[in-house]
Biotite code that builds the C-alpha atoms (Angstrom):
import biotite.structure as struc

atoms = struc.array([
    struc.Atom([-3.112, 13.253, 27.718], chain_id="A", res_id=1, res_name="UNK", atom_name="CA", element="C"),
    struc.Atom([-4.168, 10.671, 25.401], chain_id="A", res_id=2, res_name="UNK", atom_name="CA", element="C"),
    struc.Atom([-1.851, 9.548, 22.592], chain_id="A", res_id=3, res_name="UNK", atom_name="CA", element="C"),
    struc.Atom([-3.621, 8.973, 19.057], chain_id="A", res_id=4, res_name="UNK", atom_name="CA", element="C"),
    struc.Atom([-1.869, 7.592, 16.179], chain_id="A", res_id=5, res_name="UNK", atom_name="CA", element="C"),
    struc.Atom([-3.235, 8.536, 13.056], chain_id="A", res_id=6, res_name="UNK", atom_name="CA", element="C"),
    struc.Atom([-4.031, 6.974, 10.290], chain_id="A", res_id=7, res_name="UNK", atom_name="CA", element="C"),
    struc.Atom([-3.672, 7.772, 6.453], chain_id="A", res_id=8, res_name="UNK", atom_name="CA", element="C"),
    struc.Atom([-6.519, 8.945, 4.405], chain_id="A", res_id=9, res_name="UNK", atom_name="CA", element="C"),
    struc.Atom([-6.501, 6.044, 2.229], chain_id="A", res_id=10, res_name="UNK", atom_name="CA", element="C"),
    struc.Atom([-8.667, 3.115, 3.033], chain_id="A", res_id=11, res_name="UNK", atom_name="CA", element="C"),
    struc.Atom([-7.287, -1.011, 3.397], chain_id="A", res_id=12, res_name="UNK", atom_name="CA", element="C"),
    struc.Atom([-9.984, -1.858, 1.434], chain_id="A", res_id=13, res_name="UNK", atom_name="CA", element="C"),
    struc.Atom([-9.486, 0.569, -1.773], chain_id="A", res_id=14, res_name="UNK", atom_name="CA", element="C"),
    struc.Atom([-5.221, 0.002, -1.062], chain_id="A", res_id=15, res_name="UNK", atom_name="CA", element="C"),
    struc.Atom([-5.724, -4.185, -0.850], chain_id="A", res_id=16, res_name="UNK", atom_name="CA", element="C"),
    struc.Atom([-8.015, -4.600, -4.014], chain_id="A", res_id=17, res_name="UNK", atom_name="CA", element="C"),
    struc.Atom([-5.932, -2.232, -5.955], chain_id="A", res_id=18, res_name="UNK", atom_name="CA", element="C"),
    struc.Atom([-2.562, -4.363, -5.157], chain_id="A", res_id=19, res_name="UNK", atom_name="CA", element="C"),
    struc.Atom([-4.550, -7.593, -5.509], chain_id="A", res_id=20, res_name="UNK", atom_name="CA", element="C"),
    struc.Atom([-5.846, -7.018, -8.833], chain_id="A", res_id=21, res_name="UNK", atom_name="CA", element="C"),
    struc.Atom([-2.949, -4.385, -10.126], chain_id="A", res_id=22, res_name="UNK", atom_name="CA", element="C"),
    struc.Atom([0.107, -5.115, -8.115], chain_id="A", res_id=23, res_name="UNK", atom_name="CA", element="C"),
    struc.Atom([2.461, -5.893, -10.655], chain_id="A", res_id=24, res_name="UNK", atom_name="CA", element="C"),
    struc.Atom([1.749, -2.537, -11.648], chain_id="A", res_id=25, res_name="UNK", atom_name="CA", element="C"),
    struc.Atom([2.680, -1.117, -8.672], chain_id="A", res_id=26, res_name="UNK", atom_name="CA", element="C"),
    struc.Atom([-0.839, 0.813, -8.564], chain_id="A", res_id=27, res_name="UNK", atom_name="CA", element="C"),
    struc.Atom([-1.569, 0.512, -5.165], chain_id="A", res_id=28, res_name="UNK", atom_name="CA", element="C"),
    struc.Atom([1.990, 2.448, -4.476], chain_id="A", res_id=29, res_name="UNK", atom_name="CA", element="C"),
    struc.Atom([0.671, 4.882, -6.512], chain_id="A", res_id=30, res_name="UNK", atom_name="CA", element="C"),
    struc.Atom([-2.746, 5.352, -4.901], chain_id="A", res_id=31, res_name="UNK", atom_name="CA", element="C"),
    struc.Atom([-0.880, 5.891, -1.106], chain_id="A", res_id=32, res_name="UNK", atom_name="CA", element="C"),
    struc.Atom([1.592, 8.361, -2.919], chain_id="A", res_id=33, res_name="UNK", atom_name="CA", element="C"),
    struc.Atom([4.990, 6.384, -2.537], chain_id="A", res_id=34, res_name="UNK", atom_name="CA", element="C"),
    struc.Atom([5.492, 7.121, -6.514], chain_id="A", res_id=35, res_name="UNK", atom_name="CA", element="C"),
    struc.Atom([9.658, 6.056, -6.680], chain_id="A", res_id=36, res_name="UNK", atom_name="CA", element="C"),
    struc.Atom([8.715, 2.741, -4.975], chain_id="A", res_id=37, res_name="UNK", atom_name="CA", element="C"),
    struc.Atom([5.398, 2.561, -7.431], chain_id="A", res_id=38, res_name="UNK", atom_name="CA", element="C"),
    struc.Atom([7.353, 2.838, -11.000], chain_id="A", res_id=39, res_name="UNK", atom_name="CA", element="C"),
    struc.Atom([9.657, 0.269, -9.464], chain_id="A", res_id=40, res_name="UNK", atom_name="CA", element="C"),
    struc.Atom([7.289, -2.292, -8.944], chain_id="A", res_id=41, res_name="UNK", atom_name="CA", element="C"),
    struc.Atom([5.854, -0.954, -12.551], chain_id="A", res_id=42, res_name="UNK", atom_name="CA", element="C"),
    struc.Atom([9.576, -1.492, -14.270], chain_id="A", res_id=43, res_name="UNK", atom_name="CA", element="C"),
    struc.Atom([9.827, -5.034, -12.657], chain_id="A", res_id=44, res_name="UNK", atom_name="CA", element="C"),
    struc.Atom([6.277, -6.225, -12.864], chain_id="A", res_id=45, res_name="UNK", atom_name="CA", element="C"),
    struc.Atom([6.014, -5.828, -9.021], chain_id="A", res_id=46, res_name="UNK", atom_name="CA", element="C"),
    struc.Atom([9.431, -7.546, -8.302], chain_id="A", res_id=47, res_name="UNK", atom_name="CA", element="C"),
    struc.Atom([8.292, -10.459, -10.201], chain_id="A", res_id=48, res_name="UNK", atom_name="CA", element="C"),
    struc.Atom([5.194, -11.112, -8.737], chain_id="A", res_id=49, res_name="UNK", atom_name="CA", element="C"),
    struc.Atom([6.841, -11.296, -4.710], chain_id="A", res_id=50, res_name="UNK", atom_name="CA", element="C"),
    struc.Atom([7.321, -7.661, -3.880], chain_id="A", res_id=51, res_name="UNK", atom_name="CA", element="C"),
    struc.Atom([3.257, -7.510, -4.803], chain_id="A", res_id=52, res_name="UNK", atom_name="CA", element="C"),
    struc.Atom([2.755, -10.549, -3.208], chain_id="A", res_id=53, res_name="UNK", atom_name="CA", element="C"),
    struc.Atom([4.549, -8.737, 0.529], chain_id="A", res_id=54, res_name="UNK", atom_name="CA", element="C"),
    struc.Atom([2.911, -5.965, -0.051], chain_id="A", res_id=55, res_name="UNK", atom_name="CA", element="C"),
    struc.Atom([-1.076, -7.290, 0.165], chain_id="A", res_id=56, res_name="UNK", atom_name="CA", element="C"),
    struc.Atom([-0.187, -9.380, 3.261], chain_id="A", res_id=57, res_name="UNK", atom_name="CA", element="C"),
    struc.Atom([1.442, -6.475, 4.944], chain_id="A", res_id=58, res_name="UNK", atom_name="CA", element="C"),
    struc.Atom([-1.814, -4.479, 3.590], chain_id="A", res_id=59, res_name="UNK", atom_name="CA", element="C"),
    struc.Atom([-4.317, -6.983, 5.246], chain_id="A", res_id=60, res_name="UNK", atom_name="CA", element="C"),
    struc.Atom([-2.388, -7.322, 8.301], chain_id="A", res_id=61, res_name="UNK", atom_name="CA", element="C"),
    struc.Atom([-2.600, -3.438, 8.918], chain_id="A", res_id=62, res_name="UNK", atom_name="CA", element="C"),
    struc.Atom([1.564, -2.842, 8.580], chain_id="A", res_id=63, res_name="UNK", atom_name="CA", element="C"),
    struc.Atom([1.407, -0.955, 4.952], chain_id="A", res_id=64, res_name="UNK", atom_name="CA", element="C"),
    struc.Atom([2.056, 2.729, 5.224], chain_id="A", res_id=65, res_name="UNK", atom_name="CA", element="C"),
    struc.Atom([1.087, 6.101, 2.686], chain_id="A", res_id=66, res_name="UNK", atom_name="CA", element="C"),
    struc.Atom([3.967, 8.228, 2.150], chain_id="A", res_id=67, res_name="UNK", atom_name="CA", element="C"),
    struc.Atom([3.549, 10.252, 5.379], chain_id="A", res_id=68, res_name="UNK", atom_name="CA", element="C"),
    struc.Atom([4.256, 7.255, 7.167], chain_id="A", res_id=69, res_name="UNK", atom_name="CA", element="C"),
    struc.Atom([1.071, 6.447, 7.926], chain_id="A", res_id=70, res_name="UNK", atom_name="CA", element="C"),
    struc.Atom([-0.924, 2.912, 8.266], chain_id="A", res_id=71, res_name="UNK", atom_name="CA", element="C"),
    struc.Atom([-3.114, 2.178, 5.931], chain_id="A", res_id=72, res_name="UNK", atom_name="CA", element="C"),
    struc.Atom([-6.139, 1.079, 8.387], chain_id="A", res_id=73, res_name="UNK", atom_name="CA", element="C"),
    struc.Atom([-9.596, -0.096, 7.777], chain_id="A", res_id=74, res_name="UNK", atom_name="CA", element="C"),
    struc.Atom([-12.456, 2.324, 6.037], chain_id="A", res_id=75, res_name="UNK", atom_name="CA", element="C"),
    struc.Atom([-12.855, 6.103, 8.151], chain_id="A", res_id=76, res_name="UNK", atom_name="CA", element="C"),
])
């Protein structure tokens, strides 16, 4: 039996260029459905500029996750 783990619908590319260009926004949060987390980063300018800043490395290292819980992997 082979074990797959899935990944989420959204694509890396569409999540990282959203977060680089928009994450103090928090629109990339909003794009992989995590909404609470998104109007956070929106009411603190993306936690000052750092929680955006964790976010797009943890994006283009392939450790960000959609609201399901899953990654956030490279275009399907």
């Amino acid at each position: 039996m082979e074990n797959q783990i899935q990944n989420s619908e959204r694509t890396m590319t569409t999540t990282a260029l959203l977060c680089f260009f928009l994450g103090g926004m928090g629109v990339h949060r909003f794009y992989v459905g995590k909404v609470g987390s998104g109007i956070a980063q929106l009411l603190t300018l993306g936690g000052l500029g750092v929680w955006a800043i964790v976010d797009f490395v943890r994006i283009l290292l392939g450790k960000f996750k959609d609201d399901k819980g899953l990654l956030v992997k490279g275009n399907q």
